[in-house]
Each structure stands twice: as C-alpha cells, then as structure tokens.
PAFI-188658 format. One line per field, with one value per atom (N, C-alpha, C, O, CB): residue number from 1; residue in one letter; chain; atom name; x, y, z. Coordinates in steps of 0.02 Angstrom, whole numbers, padded with zeros to 5 digits. Glycine has a CB too. Layout:
n	[NUM:...] $
res	[a:...] $
chain	[A:...] $
atom	[CA:...] $
x	[X:...] $
y	[Y:...] $
z	[Z:...] $
This chain:
n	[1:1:1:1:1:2:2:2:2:2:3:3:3:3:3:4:4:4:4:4:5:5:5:5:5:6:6:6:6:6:7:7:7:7:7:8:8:8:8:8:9:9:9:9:9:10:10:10:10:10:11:11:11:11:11:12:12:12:12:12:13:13:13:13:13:14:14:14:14:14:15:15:15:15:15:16:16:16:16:16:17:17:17:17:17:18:18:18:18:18:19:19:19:19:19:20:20:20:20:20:21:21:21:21:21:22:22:22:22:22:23:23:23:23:23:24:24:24:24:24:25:25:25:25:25:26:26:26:26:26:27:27:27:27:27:28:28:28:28:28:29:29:29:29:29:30:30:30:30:30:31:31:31:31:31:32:32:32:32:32:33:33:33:33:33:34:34:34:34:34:35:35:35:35:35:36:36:36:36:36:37:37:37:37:37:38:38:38:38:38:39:39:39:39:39:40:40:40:40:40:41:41:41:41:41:42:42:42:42:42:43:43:43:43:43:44:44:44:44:44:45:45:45:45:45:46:46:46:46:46:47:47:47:47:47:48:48:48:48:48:49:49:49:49:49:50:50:50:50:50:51:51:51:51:51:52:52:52:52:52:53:53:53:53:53:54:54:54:54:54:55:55:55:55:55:56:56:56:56:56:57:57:57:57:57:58:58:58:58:58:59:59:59:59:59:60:60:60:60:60:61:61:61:61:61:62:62:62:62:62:63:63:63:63:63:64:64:64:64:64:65:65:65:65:65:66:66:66:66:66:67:67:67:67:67:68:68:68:68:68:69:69:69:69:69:70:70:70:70:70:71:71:71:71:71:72:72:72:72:72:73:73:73:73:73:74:74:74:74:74:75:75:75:75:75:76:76:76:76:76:77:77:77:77:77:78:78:78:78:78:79:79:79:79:79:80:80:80:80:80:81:81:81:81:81:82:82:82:82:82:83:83:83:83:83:84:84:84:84:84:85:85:85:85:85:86:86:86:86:86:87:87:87:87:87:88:88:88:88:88:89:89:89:89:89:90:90:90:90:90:91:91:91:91:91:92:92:92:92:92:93:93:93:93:93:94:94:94:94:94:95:95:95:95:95:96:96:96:96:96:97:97:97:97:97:98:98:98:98:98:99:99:99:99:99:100:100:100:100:100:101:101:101:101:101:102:102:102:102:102:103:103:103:103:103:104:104:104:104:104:105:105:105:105:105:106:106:106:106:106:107:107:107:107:107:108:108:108:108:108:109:109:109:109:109:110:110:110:110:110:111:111:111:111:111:112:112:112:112:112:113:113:113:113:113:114:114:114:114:114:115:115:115:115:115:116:116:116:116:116:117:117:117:117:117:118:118:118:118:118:119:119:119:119:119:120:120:120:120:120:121:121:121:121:121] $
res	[x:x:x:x:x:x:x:x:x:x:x:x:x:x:x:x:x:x:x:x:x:x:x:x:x:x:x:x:x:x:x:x:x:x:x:x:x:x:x:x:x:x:x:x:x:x:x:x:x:x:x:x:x:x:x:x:x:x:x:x:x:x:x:x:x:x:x:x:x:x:x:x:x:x:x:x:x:x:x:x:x:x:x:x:x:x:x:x:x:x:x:x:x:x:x:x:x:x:x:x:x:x:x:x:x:x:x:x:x:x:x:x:x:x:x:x:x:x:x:x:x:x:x:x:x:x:x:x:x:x:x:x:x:x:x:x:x:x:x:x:x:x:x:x:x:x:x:x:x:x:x:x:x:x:x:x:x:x:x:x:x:x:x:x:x:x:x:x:x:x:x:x:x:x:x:x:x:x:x:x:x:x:x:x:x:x:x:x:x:x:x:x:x:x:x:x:x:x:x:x:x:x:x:x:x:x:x:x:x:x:x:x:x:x:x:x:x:x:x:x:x:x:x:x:x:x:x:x:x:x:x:x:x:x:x:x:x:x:x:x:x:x:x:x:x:x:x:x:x:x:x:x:x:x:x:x:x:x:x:x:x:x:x:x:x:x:x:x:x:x:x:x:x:x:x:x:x:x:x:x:x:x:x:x:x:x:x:x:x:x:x:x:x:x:x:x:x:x:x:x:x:x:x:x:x:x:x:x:x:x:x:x:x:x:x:x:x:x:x:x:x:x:x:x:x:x:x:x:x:x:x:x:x:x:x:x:x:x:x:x:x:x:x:x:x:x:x:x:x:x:x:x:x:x:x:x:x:x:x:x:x:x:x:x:x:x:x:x:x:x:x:x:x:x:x:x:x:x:x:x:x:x:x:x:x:x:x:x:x:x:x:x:x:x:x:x:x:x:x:x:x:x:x:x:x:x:x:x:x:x:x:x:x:x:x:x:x:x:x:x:x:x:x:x:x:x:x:x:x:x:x:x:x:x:x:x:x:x:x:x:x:x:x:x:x:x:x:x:x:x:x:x:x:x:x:x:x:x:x:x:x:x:x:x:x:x:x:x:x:x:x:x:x:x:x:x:x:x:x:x:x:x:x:x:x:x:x:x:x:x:x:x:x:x:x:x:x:x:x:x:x:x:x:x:x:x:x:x:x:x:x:x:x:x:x:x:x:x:x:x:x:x:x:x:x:x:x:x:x:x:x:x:x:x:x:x:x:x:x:x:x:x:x:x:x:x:x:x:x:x:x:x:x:x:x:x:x:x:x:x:x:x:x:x:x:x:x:x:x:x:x:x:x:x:x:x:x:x:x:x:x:x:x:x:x:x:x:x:x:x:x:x:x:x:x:x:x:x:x:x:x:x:x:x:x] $
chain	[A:A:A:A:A:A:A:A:A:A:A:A:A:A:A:A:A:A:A:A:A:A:A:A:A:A:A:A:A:A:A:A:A:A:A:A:A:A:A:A:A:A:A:A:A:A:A:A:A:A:A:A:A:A:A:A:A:A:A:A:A:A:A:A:A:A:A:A:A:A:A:A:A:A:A:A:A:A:A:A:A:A:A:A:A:A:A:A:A:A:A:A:A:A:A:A:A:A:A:A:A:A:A:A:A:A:A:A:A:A:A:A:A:A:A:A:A:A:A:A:A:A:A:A:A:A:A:A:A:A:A:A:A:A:A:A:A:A:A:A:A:A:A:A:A:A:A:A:A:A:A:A:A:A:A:A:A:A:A:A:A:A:A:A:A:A:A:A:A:A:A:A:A:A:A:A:A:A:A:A:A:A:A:A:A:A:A:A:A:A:A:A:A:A:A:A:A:A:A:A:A:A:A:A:A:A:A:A:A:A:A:A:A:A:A:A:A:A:A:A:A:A:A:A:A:A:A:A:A:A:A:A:A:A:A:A:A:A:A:A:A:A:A:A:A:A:A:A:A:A:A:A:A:A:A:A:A:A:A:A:A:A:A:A:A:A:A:A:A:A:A:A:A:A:A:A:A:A:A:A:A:A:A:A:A:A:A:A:A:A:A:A:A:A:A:A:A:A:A:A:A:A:A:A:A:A:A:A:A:A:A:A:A:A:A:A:A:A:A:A:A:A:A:A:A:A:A:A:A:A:A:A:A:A:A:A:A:A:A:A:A:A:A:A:A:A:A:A:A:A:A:A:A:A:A:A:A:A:A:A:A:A:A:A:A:A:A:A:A:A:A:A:A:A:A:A:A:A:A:A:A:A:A:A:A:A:A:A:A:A:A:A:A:A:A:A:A:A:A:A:A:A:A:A:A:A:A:A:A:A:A:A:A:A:A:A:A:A:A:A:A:A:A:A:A:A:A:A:A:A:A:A:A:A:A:A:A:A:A:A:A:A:A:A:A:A:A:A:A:A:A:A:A:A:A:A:A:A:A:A:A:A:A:A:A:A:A:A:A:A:A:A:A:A:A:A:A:A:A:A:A:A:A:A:A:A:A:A:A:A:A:A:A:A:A:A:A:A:A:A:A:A:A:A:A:A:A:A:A:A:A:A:A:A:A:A:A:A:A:A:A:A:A:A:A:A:A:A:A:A:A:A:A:A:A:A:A:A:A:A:A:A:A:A:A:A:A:A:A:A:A:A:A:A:A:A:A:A:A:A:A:A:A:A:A:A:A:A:A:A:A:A:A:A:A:A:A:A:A:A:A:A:A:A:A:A:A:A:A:A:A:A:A:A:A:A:A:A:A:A:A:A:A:A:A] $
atom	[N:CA:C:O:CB:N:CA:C:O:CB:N:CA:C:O:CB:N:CA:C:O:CB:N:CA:C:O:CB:N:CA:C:O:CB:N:CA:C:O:CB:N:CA:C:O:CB:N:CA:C:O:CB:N:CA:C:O:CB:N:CA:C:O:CB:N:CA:C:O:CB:N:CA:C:O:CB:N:CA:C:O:CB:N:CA:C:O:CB:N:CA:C:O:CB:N:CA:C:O:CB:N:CA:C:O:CB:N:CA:C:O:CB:N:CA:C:O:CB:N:CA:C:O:CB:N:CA:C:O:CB:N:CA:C:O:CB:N:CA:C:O:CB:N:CA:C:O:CB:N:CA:C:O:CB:N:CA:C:O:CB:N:CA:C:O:CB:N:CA:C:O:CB:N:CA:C:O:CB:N:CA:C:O:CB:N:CA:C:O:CB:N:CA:C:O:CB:N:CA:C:O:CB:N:CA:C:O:CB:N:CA:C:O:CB:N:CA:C:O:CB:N:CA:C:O:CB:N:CA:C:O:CB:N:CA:C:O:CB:N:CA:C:O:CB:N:CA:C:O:CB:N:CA:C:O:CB:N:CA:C:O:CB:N:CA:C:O:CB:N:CA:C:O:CB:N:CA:C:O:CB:N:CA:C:O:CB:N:CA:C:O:CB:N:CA:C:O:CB:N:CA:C:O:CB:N:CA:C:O:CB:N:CA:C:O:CB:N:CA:C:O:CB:N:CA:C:O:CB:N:CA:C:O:CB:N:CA:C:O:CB:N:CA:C:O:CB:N:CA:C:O:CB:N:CA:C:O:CB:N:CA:C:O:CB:N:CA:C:O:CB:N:CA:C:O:CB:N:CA:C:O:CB:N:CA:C:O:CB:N:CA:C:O:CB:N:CA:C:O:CB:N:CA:C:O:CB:N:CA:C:O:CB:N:CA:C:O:CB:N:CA:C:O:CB:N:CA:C:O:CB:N:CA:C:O:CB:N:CA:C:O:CB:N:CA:C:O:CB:N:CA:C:O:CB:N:CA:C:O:CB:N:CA:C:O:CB:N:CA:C:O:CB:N:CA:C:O:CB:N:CA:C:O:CB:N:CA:C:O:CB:N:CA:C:O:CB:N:CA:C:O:CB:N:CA:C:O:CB:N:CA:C:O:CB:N:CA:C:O:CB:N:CA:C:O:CB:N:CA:C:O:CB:N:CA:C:O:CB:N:CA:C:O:CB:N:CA:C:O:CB:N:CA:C:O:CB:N:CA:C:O:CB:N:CA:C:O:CB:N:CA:C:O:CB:N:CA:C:O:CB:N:CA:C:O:CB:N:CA:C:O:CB:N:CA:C:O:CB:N:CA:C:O:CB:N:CA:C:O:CB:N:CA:C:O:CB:N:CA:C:O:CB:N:CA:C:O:CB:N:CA:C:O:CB:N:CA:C:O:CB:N:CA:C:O:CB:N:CA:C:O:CB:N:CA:C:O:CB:N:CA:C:O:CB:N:CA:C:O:CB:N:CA:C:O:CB:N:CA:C:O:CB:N:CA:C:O:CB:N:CA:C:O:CB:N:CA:C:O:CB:N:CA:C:O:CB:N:CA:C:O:CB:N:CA:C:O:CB:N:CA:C:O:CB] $
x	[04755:04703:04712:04769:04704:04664:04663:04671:04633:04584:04721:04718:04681:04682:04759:04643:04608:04647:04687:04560:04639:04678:04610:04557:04729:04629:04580:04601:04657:04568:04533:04555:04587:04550:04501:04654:04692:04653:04599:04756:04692:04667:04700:04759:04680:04667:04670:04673:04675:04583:04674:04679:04649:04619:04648:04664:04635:04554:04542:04701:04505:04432:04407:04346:04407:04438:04399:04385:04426:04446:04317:04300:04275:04266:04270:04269:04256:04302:04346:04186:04276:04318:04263:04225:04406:04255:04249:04267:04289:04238:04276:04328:04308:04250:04329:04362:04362:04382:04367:04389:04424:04456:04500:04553:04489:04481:04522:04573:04555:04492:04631:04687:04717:04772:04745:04689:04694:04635:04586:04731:04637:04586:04602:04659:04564:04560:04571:04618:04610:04503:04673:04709:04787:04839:04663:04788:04855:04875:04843:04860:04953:04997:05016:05028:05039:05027:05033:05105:05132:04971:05116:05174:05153:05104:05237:05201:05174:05206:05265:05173:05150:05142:05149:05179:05157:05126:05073:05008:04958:05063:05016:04914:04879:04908:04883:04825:04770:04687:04646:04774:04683:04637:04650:04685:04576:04622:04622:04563:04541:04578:04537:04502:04497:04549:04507:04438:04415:04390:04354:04339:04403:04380:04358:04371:04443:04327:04313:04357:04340:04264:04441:04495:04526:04521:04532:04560:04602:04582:04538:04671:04608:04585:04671:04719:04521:04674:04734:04738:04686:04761:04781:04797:04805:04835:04837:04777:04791:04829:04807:04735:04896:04923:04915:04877:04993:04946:04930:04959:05011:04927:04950:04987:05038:05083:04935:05002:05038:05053:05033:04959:05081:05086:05042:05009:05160:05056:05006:04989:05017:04939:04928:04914:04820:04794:04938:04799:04718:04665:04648:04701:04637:04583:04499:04448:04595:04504:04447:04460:04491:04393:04407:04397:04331:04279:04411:04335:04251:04228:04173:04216:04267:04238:04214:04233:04288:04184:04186:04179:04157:04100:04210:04213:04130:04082:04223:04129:04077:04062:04020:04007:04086:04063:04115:04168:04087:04069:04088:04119:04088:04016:04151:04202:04223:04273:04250:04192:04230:04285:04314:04210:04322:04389:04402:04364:04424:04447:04454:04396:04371:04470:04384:04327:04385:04434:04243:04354:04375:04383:04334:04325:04443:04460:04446:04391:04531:04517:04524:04554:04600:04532:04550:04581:04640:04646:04534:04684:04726:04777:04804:04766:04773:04826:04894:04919:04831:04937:05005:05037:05026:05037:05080:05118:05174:05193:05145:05216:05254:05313:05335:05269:05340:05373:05378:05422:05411:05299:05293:05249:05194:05278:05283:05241:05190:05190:05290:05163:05075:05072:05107:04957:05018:05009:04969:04999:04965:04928:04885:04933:04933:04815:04974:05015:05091:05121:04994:05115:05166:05223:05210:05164:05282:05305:05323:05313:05369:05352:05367:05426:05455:05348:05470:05525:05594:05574:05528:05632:05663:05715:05723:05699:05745:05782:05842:05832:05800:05877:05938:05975:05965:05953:06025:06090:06153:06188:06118:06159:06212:06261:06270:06240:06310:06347:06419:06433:06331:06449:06526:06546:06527:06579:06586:06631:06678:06731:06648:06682:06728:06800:06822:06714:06833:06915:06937:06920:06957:06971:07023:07033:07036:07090:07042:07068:07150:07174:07043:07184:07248:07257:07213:07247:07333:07340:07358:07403:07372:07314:07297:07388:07404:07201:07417:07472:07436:07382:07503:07508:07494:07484:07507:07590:07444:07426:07505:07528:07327:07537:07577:07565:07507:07593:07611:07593:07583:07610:07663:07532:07508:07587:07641:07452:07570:07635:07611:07557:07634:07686:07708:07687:07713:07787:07644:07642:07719:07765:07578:07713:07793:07778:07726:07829:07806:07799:07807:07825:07858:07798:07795:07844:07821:07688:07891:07911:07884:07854:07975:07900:07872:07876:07927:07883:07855:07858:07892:07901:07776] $
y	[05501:05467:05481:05486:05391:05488:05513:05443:05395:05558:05446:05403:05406:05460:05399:05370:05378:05377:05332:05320:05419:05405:05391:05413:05464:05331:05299:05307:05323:05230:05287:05296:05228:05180:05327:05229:05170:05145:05168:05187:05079:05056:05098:05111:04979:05108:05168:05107:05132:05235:05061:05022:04979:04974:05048:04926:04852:04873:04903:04797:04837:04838:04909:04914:04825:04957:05031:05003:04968:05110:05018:05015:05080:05076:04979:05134:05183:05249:05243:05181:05312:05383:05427:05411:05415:05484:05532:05591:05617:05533:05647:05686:05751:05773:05691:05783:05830:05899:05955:05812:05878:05933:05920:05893:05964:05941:05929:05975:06021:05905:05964:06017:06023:06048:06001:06006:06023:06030:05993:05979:06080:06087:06070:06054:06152:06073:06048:06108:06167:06035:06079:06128:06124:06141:06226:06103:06095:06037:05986:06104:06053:06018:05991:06032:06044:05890:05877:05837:05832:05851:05808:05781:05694:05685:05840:05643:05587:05580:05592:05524:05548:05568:05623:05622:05542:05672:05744:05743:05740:05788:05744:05746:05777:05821:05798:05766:05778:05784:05829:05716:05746:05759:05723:05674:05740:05751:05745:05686:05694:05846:05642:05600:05582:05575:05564:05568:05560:05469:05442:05621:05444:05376:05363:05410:05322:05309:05324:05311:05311:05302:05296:05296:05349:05384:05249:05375:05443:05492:05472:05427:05561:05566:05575:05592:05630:05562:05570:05598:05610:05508:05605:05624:05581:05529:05651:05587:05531:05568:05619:05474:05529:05565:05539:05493:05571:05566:05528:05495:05488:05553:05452:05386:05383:05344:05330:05459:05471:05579:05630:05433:05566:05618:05656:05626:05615:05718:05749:05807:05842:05713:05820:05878:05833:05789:05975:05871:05864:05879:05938:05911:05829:05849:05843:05862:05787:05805:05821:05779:05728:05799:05847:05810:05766:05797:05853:05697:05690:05680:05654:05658:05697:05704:05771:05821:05684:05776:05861:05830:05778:05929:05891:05894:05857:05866:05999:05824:05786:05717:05676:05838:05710:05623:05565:05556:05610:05543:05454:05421:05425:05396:05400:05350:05304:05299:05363:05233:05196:05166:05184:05175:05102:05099:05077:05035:05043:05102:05109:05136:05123:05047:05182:05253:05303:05323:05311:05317:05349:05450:05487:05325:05469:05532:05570:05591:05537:05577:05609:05607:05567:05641:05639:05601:05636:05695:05601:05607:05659:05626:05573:05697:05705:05671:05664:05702:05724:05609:05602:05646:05665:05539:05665:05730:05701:05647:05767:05730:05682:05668:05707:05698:05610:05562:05530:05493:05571:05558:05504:05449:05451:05527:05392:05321:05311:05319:05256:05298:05286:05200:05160:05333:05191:05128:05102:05060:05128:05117:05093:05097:05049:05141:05147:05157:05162:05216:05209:05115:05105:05134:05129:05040:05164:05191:05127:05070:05242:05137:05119:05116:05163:05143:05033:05015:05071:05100:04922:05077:05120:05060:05005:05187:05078:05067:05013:05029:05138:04980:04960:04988:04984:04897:05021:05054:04999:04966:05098:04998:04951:04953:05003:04952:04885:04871:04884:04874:04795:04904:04923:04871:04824:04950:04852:04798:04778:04805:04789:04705:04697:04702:04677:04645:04738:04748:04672:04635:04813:04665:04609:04597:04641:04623:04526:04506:04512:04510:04422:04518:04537:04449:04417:04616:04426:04378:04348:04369:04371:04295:04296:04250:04191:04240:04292:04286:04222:04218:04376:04181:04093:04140:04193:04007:04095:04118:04080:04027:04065:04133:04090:04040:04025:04109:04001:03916:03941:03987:03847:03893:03896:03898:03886:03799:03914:03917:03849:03829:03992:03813:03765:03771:03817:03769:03726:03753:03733:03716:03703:03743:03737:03684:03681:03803:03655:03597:03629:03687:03533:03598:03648:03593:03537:03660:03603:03538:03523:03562:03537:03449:03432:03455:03431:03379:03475:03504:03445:03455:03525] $
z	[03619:03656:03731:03755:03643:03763:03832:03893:03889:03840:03941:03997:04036:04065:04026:04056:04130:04197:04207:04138:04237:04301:04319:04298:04345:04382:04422:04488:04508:04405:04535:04594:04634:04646:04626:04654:04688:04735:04754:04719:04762:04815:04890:04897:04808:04920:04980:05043:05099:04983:05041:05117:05091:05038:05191:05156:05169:05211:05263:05232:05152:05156:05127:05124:05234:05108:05079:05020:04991:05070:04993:04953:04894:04833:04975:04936:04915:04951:04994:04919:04920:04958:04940:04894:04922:04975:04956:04929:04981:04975:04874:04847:04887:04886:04761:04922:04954:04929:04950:04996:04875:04849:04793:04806:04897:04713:04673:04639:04602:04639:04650:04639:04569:04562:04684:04527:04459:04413:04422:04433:04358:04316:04241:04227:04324:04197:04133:04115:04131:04085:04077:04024:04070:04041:04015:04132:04164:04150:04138:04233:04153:04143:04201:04246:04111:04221:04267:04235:04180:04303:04312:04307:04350:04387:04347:04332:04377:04432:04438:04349:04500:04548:04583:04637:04564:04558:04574:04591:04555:04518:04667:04686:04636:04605:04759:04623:04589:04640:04633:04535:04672:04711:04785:04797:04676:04818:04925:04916:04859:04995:04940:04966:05026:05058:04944:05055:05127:05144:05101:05137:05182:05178:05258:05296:05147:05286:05340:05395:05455:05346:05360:05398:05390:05440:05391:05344:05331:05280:05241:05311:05270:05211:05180:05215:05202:05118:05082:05006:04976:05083:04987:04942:04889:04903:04954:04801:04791:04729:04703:04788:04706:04636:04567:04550:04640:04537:04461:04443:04475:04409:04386:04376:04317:04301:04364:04282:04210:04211:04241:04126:04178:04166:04079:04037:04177:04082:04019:04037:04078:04000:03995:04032:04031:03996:03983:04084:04104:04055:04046:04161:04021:03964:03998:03969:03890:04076:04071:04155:04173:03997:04198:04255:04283:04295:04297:04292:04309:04349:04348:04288:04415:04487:04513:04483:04535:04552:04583:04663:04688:04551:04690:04776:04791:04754:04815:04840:04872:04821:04840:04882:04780:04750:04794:04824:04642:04777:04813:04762:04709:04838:04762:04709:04715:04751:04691:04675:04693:04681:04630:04700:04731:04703:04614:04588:04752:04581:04509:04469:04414:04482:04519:04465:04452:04484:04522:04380:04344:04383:04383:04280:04408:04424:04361:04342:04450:04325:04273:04221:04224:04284:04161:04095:04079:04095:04028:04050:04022:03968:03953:04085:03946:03870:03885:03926:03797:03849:03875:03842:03785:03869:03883:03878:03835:03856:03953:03757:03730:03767:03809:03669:03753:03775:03829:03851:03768:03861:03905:03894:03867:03961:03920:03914:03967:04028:03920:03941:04009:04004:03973:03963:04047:04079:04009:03975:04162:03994:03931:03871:03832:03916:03861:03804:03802:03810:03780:03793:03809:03755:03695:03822:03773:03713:03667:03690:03726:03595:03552:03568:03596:03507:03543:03571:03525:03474:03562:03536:03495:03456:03481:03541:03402:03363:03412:03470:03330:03411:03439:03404:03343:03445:03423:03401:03375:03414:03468:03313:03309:03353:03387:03254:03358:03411:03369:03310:03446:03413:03387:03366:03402:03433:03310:03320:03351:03336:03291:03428:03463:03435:03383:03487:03482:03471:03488:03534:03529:03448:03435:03496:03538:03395:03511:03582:03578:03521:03603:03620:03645:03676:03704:03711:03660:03672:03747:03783:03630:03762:03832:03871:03863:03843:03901:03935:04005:04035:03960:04002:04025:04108:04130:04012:04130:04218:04243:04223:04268:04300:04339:04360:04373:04378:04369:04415:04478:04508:04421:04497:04594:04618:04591:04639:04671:04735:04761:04783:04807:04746:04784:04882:04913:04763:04917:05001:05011:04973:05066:05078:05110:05148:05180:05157:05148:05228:05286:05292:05240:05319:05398:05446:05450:05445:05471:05513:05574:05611:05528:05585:05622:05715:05739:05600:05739:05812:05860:05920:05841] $
C-alpha cells in the first residue's frame, strides 16, 4: 500500500507553498529525509524532505502548483523493512530471556567507622 508524503507545516501563519522544483520521479528509490521537492512561500523557499522512505509510485504535484499545508506531494511504496507513519512495523517476537545465574552469596557489608572524637581546644 502506498504512503502519502504530505506537505509539512513550513512556518508560523503559511498556509500554502508553491512547488518550484521536484527532485524525484516515479520508479526512484528514496531514502527518509531526502528532499523531494523545493517549495516557495511568501517567506522562503525551502526544501521539503520525505517522511518515509520506499521507492516513488507516483508524483502528484508538478513545478508551479500551489499546495496546501498537508497536500498530498507524493506516494510511495515502503521500501522493506521500513516502518512508515501509517504502517507501523509488526512487533517482533521477544526473544526468550536467559535464565538468571544463581545469585552468589551476598558477603555482610563492613560496620560503619566508628567517628573519632576530636578534643577539646
């Protein structure tokens, strides 16, 4: 099943970006947090990366769309053994636990030290 990467929140009050330039095409293999596409906003433009890794099954922005925040960039299939945000891996097995070694018999703590008196001056 395919993840959506979406577009993050980019600042305090942006609501939208513009896509300037997208640096991956369908059939590549990405890695997470690897830009994927440049965005323009009317403060900076930045880079935004991915959230999962896989490889790219489908891009649905092109250079010049407006997007808004948590629009859908691009999809992609999880690459195996990686866990994505929607799909979380499957917990694995617990490994049985060794059986604790025998305790060793616990030797008496020395007695406190007696203080010394100090004489009187």
């Amino acid at each position: 099943m395919a993840t959506e990467v979406t577009l993050p929140e980019l600042g305090d009050g942006i609501e939208s970006g513009d896509v300037l330039e997208v640096f991956v095409s369908v059939g590549d293999t990405i890695t997470e947090g690897q830009d994927i596409v440049e965005m323009e906003t009317d403060k900076a433009t930045v880079p935004v990366p991915s959230s999962v890794a896989g490889k790219v099954s489908k891009i649905v922005v092109s250079e010049g769309d407006t997007v808004a925040i948590g629009g859908v960039l691009i999809e992609v299939e999880a690459s195996s053994g990686a866990a994505t945000a929607s799909e979380p891996a499957p917990p694995e097995p617990a490994a049985e636990a060794p059986a604790p070694a025998p305790e060793a018999p616990a030797e008496p703590a020395p007695a406190p030290a007696e203080p010394t008196p100090t004489p009187p001056k």
